[in-house]
Biopython code that builds the backbone (N, CA, C, O; Angstrom):
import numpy as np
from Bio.PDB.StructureBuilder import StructureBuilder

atoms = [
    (1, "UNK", "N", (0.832, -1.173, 0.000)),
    (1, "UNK", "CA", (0.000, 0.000, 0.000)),
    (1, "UNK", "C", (0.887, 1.250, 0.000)),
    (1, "UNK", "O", (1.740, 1.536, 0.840)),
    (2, "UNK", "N", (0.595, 1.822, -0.900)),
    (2, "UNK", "CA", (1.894, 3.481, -1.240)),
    (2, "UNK", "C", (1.082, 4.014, -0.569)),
    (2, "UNK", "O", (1.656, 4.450, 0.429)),
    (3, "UNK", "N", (-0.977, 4.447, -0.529)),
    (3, "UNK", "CA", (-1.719, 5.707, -0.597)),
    (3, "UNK", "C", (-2.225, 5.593, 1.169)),
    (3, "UNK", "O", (-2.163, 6.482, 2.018)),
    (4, "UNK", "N", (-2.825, 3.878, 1.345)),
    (4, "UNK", "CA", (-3.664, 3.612, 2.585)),
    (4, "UNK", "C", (-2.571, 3.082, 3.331)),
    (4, "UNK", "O", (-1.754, 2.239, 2.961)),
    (5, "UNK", "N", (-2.659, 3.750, 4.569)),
    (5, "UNK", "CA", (-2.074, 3.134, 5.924)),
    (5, "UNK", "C", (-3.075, 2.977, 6.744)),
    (5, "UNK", "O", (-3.784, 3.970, 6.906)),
    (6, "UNK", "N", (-3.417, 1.767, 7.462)),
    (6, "UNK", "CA", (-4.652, 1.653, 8.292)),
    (6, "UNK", "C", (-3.694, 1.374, 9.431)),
    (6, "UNK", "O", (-2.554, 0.933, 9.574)),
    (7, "UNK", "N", (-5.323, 2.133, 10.656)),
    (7, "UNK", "CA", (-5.205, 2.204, 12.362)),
    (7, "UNK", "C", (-5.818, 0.826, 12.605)),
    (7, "UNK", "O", (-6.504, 0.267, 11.750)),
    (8, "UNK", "N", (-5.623, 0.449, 13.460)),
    (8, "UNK", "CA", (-6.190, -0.670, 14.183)),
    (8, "UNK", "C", (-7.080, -0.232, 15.611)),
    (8, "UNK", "O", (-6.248, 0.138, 16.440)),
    (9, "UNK", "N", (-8.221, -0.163, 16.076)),
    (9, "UNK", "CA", (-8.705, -0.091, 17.149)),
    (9, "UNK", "C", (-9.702, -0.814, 17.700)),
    (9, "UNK", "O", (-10.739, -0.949, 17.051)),
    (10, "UNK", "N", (-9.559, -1.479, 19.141)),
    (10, "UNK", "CA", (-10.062, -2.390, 19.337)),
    (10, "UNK", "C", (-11.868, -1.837, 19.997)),
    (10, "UNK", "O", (-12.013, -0.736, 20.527)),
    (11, "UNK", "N", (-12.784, -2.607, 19.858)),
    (11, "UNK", "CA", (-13.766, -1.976, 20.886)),
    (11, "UNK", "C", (-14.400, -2.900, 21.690)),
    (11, "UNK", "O", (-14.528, -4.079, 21.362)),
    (12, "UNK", "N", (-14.913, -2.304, 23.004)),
    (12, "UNK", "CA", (-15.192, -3.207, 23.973)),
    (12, "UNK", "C", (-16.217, -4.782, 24.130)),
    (12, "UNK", "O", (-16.488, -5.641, 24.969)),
    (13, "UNK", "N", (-16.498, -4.439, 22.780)),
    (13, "UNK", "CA", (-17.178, -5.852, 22.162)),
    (13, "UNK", "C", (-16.796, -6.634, 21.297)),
    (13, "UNK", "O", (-17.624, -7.424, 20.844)),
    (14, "UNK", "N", (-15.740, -6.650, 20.917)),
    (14, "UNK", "CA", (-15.187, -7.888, 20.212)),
    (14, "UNK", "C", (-15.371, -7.646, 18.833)),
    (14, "UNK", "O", (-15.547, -8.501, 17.964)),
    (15, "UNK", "N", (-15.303, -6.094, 18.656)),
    (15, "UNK", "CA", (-15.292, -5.856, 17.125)),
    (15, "UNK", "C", (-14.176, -4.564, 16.833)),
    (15, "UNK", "O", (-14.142, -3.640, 17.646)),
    (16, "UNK", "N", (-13.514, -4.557, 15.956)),
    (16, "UNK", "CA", (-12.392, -3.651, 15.889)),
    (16, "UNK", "C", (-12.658, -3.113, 14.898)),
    (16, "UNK", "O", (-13.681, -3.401, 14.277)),
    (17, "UNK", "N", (-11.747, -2.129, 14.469)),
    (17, "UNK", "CA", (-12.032, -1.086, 13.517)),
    (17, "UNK", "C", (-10.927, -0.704, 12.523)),
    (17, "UNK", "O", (-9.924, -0.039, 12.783)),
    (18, "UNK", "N", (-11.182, -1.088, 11.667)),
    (18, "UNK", "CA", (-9.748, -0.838, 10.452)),
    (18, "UNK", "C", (-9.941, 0.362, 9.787)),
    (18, "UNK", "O", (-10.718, 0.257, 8.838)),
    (19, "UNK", "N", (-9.353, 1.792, 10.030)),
    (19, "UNK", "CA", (-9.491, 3.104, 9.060)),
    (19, "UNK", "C", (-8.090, 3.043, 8.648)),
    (19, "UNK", "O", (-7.091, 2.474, 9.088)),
    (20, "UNK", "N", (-8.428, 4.080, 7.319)),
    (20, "UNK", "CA", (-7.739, 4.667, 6.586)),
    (20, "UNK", "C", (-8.258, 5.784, 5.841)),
    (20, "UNK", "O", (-9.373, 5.826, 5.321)),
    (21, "UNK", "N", (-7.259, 6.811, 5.820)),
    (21, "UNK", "CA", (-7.725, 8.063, 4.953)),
    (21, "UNK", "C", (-6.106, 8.270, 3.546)),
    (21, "UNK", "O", (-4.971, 7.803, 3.638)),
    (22, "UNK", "N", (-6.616, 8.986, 2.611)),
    (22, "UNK", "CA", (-5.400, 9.258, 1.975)),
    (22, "UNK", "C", (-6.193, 10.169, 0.775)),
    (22, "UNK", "O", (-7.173, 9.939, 0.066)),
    (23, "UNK", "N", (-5.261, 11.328, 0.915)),
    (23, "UNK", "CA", (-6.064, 12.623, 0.669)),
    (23, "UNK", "C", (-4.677, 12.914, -0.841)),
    (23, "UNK", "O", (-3.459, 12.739, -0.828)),
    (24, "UNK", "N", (-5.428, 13.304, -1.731)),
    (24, "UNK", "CA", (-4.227, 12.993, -2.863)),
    (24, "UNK", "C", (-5.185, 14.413, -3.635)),
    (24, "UNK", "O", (-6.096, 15.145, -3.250)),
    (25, "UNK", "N", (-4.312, 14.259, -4.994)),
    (25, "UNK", "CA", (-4.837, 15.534, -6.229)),
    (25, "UNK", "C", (-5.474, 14.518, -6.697)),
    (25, "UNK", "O", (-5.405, 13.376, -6.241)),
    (26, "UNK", "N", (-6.244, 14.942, -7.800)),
    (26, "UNK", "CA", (-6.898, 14.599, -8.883)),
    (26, "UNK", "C", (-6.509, 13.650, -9.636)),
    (26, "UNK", "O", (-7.311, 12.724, -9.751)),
    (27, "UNK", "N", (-5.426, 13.560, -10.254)),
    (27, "UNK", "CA", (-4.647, 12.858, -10.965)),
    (27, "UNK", "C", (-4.310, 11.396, -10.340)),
    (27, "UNK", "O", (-4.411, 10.375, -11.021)),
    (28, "UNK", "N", (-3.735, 11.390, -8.433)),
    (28, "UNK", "CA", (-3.910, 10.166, -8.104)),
    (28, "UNK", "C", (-4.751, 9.626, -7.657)),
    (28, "UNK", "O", (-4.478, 8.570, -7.087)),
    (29, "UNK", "N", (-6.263, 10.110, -7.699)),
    (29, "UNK", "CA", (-7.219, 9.237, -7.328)),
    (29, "UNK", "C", (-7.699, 8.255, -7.652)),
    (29, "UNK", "O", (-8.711, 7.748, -7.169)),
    (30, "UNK", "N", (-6.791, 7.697, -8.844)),
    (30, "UNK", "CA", (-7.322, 6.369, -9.335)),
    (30, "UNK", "C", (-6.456, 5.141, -8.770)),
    (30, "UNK", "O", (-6.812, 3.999, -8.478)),
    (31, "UNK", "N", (-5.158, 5.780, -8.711)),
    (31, "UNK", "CA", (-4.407, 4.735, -7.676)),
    (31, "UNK", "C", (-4.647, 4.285, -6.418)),
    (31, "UNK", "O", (-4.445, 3.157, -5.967)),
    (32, "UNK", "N", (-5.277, 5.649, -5.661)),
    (32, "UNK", "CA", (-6.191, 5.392, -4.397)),
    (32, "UNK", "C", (-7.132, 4.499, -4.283)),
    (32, "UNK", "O", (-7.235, 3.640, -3.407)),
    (33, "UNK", "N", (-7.988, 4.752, -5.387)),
    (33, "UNK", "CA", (-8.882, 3.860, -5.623)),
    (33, "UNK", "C", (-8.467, 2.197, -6.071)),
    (33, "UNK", "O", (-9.293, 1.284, -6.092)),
    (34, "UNK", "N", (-7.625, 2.114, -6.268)),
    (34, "UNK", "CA", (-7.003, 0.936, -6.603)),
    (34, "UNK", "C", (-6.787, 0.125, -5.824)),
    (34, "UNK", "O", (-6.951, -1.092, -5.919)),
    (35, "UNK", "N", (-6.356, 0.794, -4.892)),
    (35, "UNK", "CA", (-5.785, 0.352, -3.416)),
    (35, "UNK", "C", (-7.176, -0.206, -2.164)),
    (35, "UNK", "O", (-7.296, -1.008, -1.238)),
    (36, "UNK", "N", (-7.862, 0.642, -2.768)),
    (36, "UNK", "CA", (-9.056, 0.243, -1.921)),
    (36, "UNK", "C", (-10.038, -1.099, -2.663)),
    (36, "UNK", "O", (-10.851, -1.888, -2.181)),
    (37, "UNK", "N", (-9.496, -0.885, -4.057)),
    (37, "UNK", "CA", (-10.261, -2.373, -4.302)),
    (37, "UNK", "C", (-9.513, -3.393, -4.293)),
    (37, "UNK", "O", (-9.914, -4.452, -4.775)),
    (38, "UNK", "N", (-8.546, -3.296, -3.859)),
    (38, "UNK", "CA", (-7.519, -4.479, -3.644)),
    (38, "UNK", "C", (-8.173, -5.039, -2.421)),
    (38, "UNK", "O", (-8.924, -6.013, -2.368)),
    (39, "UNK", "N", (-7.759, -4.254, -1.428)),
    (39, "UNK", "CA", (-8.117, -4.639, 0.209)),
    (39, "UNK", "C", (-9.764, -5.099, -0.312)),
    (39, "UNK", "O", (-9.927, -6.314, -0.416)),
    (40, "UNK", "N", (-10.956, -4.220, -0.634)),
    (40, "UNK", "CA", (-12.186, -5.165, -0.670)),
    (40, "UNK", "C", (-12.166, -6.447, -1.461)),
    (40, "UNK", "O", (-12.749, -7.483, -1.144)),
    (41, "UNK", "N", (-11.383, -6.238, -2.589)),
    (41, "UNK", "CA", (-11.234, -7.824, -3.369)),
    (41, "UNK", "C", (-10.787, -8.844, -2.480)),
    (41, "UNK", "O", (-11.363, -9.931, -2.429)),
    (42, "UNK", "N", (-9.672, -8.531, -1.686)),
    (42, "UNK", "CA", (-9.204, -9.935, -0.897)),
    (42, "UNK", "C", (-10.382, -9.667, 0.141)),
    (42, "UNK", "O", (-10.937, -10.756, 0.286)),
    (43, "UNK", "N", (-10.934, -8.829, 0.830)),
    (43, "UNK", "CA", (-12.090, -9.436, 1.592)),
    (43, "UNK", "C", (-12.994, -10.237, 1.259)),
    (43, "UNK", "O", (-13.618, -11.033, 1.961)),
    (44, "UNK", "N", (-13.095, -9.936, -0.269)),
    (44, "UNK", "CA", (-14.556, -10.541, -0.605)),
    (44, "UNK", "C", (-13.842, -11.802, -1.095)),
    (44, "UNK", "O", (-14.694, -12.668, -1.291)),
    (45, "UNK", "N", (-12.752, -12.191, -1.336)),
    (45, "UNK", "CA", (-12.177, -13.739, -1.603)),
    (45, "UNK", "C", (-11.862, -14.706, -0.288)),
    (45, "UNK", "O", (-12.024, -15.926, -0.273)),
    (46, "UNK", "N", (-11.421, -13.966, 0.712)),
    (46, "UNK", "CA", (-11.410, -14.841, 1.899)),
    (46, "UNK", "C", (-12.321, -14.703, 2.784)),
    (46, "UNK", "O", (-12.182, -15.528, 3.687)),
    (47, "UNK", "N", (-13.218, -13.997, 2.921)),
    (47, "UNK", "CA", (-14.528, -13.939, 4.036)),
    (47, "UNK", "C", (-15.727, -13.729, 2.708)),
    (47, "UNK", "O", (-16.710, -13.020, 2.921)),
    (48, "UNK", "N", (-15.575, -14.265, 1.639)),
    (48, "UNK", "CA", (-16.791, -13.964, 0.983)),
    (48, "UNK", "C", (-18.106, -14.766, 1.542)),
    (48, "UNK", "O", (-18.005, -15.879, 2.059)),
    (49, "UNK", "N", (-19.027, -14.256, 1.422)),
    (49, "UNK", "CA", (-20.782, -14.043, 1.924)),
    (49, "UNK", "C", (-20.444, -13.621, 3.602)),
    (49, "UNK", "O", (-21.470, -12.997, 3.872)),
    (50, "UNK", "N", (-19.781, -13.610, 4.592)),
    (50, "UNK", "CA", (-19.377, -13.371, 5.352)),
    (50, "UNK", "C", (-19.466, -11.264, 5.644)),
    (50, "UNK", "O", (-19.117, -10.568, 6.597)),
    (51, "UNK", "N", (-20.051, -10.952, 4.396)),
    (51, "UNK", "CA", (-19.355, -9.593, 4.650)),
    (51, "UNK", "C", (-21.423, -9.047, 5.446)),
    (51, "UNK", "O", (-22.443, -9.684, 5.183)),
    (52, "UNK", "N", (-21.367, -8.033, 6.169)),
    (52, "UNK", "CA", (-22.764, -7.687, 6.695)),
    (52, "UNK", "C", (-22.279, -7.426, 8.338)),
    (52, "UNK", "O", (-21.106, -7.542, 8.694)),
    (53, "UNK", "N", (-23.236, -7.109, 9.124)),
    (53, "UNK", "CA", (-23.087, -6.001, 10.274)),
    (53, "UNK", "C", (-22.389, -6.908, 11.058)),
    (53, "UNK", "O", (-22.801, -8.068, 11.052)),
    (54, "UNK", "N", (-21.140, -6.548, 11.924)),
    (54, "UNK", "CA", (-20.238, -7.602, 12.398)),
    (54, "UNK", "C", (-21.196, -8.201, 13.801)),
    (54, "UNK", "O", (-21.469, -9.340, 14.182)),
    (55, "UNK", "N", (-21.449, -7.164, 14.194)),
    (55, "UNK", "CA", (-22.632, -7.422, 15.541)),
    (55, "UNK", "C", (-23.556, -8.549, 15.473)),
    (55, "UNK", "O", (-24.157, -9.250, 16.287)),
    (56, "UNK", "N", (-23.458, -8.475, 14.318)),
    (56, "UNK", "CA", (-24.918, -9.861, 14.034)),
    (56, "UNK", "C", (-24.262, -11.049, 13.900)),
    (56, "UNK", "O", (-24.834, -12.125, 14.074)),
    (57, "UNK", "N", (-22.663, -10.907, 13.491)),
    (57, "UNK", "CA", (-21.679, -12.214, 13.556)),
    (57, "UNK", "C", (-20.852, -12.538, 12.698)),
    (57, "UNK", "O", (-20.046, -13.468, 12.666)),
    (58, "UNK", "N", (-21.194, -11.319, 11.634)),
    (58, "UNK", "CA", (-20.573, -11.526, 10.204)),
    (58, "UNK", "C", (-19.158, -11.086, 10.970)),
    (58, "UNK", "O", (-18.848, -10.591, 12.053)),
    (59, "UNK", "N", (-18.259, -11.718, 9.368)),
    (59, "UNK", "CA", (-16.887, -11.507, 9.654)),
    (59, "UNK", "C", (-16.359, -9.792, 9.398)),
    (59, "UNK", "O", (-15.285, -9.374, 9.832)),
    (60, "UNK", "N", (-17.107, -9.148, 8.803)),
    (60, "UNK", "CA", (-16.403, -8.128, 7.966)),
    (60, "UNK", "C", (-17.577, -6.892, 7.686)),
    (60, "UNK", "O", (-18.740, -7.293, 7.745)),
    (61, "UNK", "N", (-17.445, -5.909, 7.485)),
    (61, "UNK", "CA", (-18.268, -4.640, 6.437)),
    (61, "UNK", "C", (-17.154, -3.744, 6.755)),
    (61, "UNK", "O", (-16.162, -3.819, 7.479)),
    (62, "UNK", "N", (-17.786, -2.647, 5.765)),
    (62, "UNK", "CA", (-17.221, -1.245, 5.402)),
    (62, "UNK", "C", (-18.112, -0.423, 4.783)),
    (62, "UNK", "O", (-19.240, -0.654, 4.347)),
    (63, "UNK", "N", (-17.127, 1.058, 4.813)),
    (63, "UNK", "CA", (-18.094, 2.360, 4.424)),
    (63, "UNK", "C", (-17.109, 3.207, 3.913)),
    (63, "UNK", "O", (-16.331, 3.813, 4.649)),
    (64, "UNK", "N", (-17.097, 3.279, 2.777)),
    (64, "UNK", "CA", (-16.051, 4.073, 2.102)),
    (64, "UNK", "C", (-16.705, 5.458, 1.396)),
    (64, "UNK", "O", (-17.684, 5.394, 0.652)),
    (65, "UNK", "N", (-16.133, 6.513, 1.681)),
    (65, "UNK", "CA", (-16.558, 7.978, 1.527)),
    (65, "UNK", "C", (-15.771, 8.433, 0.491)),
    (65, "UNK", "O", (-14.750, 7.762, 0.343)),
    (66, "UNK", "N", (-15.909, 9.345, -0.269)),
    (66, "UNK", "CA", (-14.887, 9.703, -1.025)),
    (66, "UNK", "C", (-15.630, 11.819, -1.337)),
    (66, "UNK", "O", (-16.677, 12.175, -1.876)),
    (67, "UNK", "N", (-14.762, 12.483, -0.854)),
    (67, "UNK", "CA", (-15.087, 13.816, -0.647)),
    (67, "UNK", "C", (-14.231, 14.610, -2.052)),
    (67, "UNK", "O", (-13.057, 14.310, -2.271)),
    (68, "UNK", "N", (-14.789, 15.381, -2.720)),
    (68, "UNK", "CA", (-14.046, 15.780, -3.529)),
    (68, "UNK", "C", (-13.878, 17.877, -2.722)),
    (68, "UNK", "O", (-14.847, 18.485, -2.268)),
    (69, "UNK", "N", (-12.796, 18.309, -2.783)),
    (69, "UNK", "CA", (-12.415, 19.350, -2.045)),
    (69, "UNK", "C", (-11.882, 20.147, -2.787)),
    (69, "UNK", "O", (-11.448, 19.738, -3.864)),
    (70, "UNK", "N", (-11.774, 21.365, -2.466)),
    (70, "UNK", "CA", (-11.554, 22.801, -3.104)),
    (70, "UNK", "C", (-9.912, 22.335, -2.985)),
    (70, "UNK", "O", (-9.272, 21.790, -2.086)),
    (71, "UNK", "N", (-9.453, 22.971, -4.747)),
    (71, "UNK", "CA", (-8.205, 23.220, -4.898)),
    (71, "UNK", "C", (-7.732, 21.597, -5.709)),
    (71, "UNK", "O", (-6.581, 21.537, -6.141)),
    (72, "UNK", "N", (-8.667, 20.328, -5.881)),
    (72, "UNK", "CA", (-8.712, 19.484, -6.687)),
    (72, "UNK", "C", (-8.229, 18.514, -5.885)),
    (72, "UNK", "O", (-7.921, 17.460, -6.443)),
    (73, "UNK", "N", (-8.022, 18.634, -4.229)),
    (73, "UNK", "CA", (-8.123, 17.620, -3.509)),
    (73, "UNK", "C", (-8.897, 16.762, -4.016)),
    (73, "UNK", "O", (-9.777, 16.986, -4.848)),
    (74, "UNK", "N", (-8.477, 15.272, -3.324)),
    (74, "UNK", "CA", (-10.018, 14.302, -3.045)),
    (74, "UNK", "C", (-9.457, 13.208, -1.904)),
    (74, "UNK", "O", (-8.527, 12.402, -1.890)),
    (75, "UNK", "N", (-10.597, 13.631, -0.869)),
    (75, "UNK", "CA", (-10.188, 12.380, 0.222)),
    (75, "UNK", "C", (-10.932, 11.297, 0.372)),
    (75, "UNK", "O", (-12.159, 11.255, 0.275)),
    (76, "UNK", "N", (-10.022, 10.183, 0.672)),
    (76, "UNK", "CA", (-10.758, 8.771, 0.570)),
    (76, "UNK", "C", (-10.790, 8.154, 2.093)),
    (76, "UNK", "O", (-9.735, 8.010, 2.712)),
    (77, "UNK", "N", (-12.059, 7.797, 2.662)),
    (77, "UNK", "CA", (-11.757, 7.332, 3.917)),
    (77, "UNK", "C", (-12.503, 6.018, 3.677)),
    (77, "UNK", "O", (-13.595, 6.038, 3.109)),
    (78, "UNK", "N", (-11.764, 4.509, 4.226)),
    (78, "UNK", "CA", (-12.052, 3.125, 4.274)),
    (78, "UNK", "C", (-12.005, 2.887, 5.484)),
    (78, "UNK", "O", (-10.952, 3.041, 6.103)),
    (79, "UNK", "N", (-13.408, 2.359, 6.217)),
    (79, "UNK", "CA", (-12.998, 2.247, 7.557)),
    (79, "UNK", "C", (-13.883, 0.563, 7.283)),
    (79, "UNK", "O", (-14.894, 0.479, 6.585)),
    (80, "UNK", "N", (-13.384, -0.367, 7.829)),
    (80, "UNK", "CA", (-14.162, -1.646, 7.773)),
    (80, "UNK", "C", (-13.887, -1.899, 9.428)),
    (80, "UNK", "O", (-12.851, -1.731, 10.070)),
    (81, "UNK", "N", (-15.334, -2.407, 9.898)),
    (81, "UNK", "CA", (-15.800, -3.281, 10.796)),
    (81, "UNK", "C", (-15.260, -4.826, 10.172)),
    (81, "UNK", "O", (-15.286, -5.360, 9.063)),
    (82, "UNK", "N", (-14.596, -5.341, 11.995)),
    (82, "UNK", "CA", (-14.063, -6.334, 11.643)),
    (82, "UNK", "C", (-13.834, -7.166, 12.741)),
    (82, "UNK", "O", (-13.312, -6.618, 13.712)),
    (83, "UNK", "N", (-14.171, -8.696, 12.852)),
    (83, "UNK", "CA", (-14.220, -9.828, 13.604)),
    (83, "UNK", "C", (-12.524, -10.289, 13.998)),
    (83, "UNK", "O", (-11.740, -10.551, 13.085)),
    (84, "UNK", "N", (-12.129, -10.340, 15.373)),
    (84, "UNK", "CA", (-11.043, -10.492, 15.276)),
    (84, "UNK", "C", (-10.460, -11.942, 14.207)),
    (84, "UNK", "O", (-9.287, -12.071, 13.857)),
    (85, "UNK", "N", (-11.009, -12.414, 14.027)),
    (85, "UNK", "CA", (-10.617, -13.371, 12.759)),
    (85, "UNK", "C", (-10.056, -12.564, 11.705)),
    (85, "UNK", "O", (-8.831, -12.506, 11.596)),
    (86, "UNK", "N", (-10.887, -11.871, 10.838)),
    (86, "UNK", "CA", (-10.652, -10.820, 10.136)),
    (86, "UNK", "C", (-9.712, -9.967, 10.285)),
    (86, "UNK", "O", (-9.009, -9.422, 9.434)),
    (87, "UNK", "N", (-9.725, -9.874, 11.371)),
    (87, "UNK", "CA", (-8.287, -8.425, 11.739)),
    (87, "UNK", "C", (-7.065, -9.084, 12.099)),
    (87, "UNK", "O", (-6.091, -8.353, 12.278)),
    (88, "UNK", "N", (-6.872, -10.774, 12.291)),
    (88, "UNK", "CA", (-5.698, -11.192, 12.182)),
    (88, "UNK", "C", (-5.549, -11.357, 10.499)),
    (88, "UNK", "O", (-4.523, -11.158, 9.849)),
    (89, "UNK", "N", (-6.479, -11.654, 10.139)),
    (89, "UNK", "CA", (-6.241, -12.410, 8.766)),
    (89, "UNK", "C", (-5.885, -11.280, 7.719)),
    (89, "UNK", "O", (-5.491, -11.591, 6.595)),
    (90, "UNK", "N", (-6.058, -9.729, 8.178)),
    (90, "UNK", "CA", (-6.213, -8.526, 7.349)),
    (90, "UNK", "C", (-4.355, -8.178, 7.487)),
    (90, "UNK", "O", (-3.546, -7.914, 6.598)),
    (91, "UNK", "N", (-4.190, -8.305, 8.828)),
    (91, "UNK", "CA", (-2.917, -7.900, 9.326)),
    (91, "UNK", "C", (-1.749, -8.700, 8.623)),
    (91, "UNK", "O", (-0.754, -8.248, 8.057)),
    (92, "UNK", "N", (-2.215, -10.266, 8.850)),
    (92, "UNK", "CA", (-1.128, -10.796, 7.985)),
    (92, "UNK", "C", (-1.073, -10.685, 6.413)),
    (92, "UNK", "O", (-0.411, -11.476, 5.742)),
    (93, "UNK", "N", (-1.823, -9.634, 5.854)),
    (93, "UNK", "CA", (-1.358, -9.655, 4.450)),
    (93, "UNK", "C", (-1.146, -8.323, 4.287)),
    (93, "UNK", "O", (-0.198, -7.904, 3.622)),
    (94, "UNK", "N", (-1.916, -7.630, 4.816)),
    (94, "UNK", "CA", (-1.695, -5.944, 4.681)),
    (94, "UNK", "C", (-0.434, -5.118, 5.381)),
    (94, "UNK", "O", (0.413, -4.475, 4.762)),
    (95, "UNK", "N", (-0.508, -5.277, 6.705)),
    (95, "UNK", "CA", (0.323, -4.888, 7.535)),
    (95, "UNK", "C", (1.656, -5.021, 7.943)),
    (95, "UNK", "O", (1.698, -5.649, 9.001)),
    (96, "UNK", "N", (3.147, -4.571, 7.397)),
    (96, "UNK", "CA", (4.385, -5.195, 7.842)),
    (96, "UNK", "C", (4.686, -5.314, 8.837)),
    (96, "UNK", "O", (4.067, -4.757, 9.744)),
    (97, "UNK", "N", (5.677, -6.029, 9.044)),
    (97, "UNK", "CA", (5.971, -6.516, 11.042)),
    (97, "UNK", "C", (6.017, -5.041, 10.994)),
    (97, "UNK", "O", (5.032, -4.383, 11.329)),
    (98, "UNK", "N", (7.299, -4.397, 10.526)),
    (98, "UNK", "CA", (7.797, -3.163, 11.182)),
    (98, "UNK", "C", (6.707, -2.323, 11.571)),
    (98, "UNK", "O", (6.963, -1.608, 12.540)),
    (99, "UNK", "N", (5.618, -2.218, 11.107)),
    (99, "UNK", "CA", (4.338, -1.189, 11.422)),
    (99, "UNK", "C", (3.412, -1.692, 12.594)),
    (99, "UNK", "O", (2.380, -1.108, 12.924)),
    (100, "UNK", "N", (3.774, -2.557, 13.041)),
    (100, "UNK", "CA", (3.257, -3.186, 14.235)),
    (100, "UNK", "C", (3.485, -2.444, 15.754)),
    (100, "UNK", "O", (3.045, -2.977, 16.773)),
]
sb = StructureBuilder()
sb.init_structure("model")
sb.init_model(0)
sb.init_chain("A")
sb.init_seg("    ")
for serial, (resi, resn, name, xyz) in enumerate(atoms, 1):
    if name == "N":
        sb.init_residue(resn, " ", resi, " ")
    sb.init_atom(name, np.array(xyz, "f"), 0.0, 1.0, " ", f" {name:<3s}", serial, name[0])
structure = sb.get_structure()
């Protein structure tokens, strides 16, 4: 990932929270976007039908925003709800040791 760096945060119910923002010009918003269908493609290949409100038991969802801003900004925010299954299984492909 060059554009998304994701936070990890845990919450008091057994569901965590994967964000990312990455605020670019015009020109790289398609790489951004690239990046974000990578991460949903491997969700939807290893937790596929699995994806829906984690609370209810599913492994996975998300809500991706995309703001277009004065001066030809555009910010992208990916935040996915996620089953600690999911958030080991996200970590070992996304995340390097060193960023740990």
């Amino acid at each position: 990932m060059r554009h998304l760096s994701f936070d990890l945060s845990d919450g008091s119910d057994d569901i965590l929270t994967l964000d990312a923002m990455a605020s670019t010009r015009a020109p790289e918003h398609a790489a951004v976007m690239a990046e974000v269908e990578q991460v949903l493609a491997w969700a939807r290949a290893e937790f596929g039908g699995r994806q829906g409100p984690v609370e209810d038991g599913n492994a996975w969802d998300h809500e991706l925003l995309v703001q277009h801003e004065d001066g030809g900004w555009v910010t992208v925010t990916l935040t996915l709800s996620a089953s600690p299954e999911f958030a080991d299984a996200f970590r070992a492909v996304f995340v390097a040791p060193e960023d740990e």
